[in-house]
C-alpha positions in Angstrom: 106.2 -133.7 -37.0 103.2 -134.8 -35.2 105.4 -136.4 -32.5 107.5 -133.3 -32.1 104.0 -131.8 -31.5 104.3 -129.3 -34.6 101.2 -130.1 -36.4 98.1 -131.7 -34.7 97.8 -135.2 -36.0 98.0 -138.3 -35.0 101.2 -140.4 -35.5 100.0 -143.2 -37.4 97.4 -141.3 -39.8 101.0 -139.1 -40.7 102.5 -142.2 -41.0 99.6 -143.8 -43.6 99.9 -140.3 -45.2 103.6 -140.7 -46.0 103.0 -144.2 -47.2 100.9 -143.2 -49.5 103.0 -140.6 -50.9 105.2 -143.3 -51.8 102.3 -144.9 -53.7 102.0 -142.3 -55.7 106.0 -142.4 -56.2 105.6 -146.2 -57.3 102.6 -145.4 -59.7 104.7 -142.5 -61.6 107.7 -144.5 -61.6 106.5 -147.8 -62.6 104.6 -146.3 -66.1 107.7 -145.4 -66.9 110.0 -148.1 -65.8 107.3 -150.7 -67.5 107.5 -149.0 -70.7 110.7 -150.7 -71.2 111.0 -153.8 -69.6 107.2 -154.9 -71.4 107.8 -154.2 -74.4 111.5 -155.5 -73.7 109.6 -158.5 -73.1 107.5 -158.5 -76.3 110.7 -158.4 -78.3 112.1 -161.4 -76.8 109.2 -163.4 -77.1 109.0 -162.0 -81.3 106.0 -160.0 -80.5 107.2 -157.3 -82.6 103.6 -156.1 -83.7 102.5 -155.8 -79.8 103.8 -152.6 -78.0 102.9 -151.8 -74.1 102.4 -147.7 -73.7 101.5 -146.9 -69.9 98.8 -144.5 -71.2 99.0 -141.2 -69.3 95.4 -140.5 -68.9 95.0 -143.8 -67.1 97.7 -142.8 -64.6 96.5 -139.5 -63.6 92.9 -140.7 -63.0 94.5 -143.3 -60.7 97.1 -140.8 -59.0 94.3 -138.6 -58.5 92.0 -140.9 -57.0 94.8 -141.5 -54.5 95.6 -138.5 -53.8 91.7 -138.3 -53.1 91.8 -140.7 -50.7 95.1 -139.6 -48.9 93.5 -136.6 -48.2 89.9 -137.6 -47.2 91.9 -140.3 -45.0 93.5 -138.1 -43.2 91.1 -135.5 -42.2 87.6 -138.0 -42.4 89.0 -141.5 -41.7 86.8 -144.3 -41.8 83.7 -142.4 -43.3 81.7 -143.3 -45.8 82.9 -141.3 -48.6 86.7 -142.0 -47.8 85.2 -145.9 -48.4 83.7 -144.5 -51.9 87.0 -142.8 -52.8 89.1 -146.2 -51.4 86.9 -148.1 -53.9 88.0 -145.3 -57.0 91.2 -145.4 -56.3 91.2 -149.5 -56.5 89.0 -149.3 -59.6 91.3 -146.5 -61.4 94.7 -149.2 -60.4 93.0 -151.9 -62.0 92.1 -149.4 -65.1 96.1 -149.1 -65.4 96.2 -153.0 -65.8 94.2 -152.6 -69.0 97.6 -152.0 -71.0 99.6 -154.7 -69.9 97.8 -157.6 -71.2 99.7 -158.9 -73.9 99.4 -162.5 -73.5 102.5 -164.7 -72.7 104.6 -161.3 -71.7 103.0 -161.8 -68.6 104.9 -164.9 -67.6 108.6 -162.5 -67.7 109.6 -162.2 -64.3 110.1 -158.7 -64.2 106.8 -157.7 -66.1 105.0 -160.0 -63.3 106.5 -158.4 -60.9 105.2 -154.6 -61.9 102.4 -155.9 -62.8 101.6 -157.6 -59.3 102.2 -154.4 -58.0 99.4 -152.8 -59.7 97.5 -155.6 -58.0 98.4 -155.1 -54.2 97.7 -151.7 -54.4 94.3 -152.5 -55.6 93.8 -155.0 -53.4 94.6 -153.0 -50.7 92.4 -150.0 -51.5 89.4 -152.0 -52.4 89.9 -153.8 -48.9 90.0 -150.1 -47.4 87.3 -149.4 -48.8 85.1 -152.6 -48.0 85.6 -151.8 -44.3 84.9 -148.3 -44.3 81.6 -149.3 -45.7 81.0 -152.8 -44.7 83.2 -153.5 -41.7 83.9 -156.8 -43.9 88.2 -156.6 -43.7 90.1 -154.5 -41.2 91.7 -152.2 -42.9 94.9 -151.6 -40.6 95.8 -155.2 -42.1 95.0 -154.0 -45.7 97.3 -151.7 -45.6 99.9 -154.2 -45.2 99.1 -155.2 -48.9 100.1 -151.3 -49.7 103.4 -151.4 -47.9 105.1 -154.3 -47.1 103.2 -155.5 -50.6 103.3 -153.4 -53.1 106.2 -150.7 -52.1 108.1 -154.1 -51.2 107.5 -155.5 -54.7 108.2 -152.6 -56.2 111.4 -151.6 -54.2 112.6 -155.2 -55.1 111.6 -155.0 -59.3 113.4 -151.9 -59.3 116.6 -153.1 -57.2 116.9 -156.1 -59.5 116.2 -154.7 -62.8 118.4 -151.3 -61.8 121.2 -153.7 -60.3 121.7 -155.5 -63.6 121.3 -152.7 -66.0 123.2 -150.3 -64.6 126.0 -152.8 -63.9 126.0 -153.4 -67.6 123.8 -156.8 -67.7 121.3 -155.4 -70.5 119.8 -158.7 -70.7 117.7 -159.2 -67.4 118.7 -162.7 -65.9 115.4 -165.2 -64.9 117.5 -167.1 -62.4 115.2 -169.3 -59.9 116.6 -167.8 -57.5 115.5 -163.7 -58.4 111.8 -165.0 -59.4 111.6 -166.7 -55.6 112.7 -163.3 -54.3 109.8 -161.7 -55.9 107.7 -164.6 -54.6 109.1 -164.8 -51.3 107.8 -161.1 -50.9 104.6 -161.3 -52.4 104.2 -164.1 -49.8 105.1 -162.5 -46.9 102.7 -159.9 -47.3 99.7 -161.8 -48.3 100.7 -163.8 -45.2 101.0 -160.9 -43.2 97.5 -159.2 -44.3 95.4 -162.6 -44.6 96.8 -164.6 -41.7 95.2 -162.5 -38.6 92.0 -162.1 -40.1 91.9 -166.1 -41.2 93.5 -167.2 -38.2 93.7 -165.0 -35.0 95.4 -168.1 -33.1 97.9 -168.3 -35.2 98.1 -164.2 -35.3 101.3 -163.6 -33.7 103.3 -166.7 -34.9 102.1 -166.5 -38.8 101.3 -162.5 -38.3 104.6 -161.4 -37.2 107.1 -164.0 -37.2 106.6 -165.9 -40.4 105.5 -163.0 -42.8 108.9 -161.2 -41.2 110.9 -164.5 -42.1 109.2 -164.9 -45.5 109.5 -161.4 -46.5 112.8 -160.5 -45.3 114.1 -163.9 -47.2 113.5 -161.5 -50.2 115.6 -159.2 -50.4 118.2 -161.8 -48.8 118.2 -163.4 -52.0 118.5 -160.2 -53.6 121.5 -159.1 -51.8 123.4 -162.8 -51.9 123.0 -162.6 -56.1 123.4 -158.8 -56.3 126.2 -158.2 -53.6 129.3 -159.4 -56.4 127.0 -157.0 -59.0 127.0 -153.8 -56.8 131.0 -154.5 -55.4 132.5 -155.0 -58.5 133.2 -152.8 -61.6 130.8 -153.0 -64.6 131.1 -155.7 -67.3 130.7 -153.5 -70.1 133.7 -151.5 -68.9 131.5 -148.5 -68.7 132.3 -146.0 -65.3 129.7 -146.0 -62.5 
């Protein structure tokens, strides 16, 4: 719309606003997509007397202090107080992480994966934050944590967990192969976000080209164990 010249607005603060509309996607779907794979976990490892419950009031305060900072973002970018709110909004994520430790369920591919999520997005808004108010991280490259980090992570958890349970697979395969995915794209973001600010000479090469690579061998992986899931009919002889 901005580039149509419908609304006056700068292209890339539209674009961060979108982005963080899918944030707030990835927070409302992940409490509920969590609820079962946790305490799916917990039953395989026999912790029957453990259960995981995403607790509502902890993800409104966080949806709301993103919200907060979407919208203070976009009309007072870099301020102070959109700093403030960048720090609330990594503070309330963290808050969500409060239900998920259960000890050893931690170590399940899939609850690691959500639950890294949780982290980027953090990580990513406290880094915001710092360099609205401290000039200490620039916060263009944080945001790679918020995109190609956690809405890749997430996009990924959800691919893989959907692909198999909706193919029939109830139980979720751990294959080396899936939990290098999942590391493969938490990689290539880290690299992505890290690399220019730790090493400017290397900013192009380890920036752009080997985050790319890294990231994009991913959801490679994904699609060379998924593609004979997806093509082929269900194993529980179920329609869809």
């Amino acid at each position: 719309m901005s580039w149509a010249g419908w609304v006056e607005l700068a292209p890339l603060r539209a674009l961060n606003l979108a982005a963080g509309i899918f944030l707030l996607l990835i927070v409302a779907a992940v409490s509920r997509i969590s609820m079962q794979i946790v305490n799916g976990a917990l039953n395989e490892l026999g912790e029957h007397e453990q259960r995981y419950l995403a607790r509502p009031p902890r993800r409104n305060l966080a949806m709301a202090a993103i919200i907060a900072f979407l919208a203070l973002d976009l009309w007072l970018p870099q301020e102070a107080i959109t700093g403030w709110i960048a720090l609330a909004a990594a503070a309330a994520v963290l808050n969500l992480l409060n239900d998920w430790h259960l000890g050893k369920v931690l170590r399940h591919s899939y609850v690691a994966a959500l639950y890294t999520t949780y982290w980027l997005l953090a990580l990513g808004f406290g880094l915001i934050g710092l360099d609205y108010l401290l000039g200490v991280f620039p916060a263009n490259h944080a945001r790679h944590l918020l995109t190609s980090g956690a809405i890749g992570m997430a996009m990924l958890a959800v691919l893989a967990i959907a692909g198999q349970r909706h193919t029939g697979r109830y139980a979720l395969s751990h294959a080396p192969a899936i939990r290098l995915a999942f590391i493969c794209v938490l990689l290539g973001a880290l690299v992505r976000s890290f690399a220019p600010v730790l090493t400017p000479q290397w900013h192009f090469f380890a920036g752009y080209g080997l985050s790319s690579l890294v990231w994009s061998l991913g959801f490679v992986l994904y699609l060379a164990i998924f593609w004979r899931y997806l093509t082929q009919p269900r194993v529980d002889g179920k329609p869809g």
